[in-house]
C-alpha positions in Angstrom: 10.8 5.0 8.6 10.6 3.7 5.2 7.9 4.9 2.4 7.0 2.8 -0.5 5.3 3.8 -3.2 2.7 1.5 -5.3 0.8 2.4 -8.3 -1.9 0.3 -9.2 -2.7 -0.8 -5.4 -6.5 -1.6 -5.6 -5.6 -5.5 -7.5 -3.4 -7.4 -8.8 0.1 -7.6 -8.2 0.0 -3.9 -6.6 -2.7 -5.2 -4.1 -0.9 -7.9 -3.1 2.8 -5.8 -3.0 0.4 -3.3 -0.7 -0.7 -6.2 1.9 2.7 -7.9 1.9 5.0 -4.8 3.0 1.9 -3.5 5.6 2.0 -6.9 7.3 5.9 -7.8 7.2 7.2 -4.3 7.7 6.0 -3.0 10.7 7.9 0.4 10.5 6.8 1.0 6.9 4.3 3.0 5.5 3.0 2.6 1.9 1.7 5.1 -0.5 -0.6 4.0 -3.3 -1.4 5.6 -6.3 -4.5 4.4 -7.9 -8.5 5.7 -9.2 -9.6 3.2 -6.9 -9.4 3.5 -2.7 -9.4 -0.3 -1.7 -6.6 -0.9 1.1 -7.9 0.0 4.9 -4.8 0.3 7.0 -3.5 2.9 9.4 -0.2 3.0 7.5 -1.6 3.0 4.2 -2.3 6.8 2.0 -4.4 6.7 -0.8 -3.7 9.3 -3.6 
């Protein structure tokens, strides 16, 4: 399994990074680092 980690994930360039690896990389999880909680996915952790 392969982690990725994304700061900045709620807009922008980190939101689009966020849906982009979620949807073409179905044995990847993602870990975003943000203020802001805005990506709803079962392989997605908000810190």
């Amino acid at each position: 399994m392969e982690y990725y980690y994304i700061t900045g994930p709620n807009r922008g360039i980190g939101r689009a990074l966020a849906d982009r690896l979620l949807a073409l990389k179905p044995g990847a999880s993602v870990i975003g680092i943000g203020r802001t909680h805005a990506v709803e996915h079962p392989r997605y952790v908000h810190r």
